[in-house]
C-alpha positions in Angstrom: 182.8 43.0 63.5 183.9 40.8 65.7 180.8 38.2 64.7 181.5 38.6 61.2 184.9 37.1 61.2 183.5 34.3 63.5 180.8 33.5 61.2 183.5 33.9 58.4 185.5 30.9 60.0 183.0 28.9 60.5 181.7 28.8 57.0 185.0 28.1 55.5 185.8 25.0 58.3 182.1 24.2 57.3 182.9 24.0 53.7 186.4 22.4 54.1 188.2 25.1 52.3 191.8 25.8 52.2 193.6 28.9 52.4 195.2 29.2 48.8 198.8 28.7 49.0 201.9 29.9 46.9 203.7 27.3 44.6 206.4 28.0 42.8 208.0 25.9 39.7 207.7 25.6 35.8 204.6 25.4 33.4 205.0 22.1 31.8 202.2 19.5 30.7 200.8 16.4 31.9 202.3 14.0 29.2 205.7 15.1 29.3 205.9 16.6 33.1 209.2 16.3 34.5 211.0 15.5 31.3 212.4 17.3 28.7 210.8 18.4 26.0 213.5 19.2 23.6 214.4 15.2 23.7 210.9 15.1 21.4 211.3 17.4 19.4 214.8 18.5 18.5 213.5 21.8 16.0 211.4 23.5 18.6 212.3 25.4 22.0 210.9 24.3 25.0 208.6 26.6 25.2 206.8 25.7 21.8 207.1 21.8 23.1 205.0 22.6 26.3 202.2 24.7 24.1 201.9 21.4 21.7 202.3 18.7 24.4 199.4 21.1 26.4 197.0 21.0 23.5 194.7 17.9 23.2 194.5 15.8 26.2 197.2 16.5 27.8 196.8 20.1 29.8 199.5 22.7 31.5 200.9 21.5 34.8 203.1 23.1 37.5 205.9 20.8 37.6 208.0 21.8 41.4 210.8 19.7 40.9 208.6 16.7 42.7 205.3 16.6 42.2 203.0 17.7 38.3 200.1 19.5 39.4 197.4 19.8 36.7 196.2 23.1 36.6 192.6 24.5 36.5 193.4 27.2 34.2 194.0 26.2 30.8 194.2 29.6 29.8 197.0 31.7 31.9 199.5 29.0 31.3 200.1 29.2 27.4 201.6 32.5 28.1 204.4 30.8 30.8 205.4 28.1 29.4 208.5 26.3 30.1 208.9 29.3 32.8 209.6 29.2 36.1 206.6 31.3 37.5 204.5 31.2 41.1 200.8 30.4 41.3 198.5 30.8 44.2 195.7 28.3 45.0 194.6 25.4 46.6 195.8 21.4 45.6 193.0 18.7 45.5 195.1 15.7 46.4 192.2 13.4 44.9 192.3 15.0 41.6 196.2 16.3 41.7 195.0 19.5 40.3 196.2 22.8 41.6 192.7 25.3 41.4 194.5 28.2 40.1 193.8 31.7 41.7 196.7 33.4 39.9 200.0 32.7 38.1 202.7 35.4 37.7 206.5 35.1 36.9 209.2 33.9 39.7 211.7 36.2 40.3 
């Protein structure tokens, strides 16, 4: 047993991989990020401003209150938008995109 989780540690430092990590904040997209959306478009709630802004080329991001992290899933998002939730992963600082494991709401 006590080789396995030796050769399990050395793989991942091998292979450079992170532990995922939690990161809490709210769906948003890559155009408007920080900003609100409501300024836009004054006839739609937030929510339905993230889902439009995230279709195209502009995708869901987890905006912290700093930094907008692009998200790998394209997908999970649509269904939090403009909510605060908390997603587990790992960030790629060269890319700025969080590679999403999971998302689920924030308490």
């Amino acid at each position: 047993m006590k080789a396995v989780c030796l050769f399990a540690i050395a793989t991942l430092t091998l292979l450079g991989a992170e532990a995922p990590k939690t990161f809490t904040g709210v769906i948003t997209d890559t155009m408007c990020g920080a900003k609100p959306h409501s300024a836009m478009m004054k006839d739609k709630s937030e929510a339905e401003c993230v889902r439009l802004c995230a279709k195209g080329p502009h995708g869901y991001a987890l905006y912290d209150g700093t930094n907008v992290m692009k998200l790998s899933d394209q997908k999970t998002p649509a269904k939090y938008a403009a909510q605060k939730v908390k997603v587990t992963g790992t960030y790629d600082e060269k890319s700025k995109t969080l590679k999403v494991v999971s998302i689920e709401p924030a308490q």
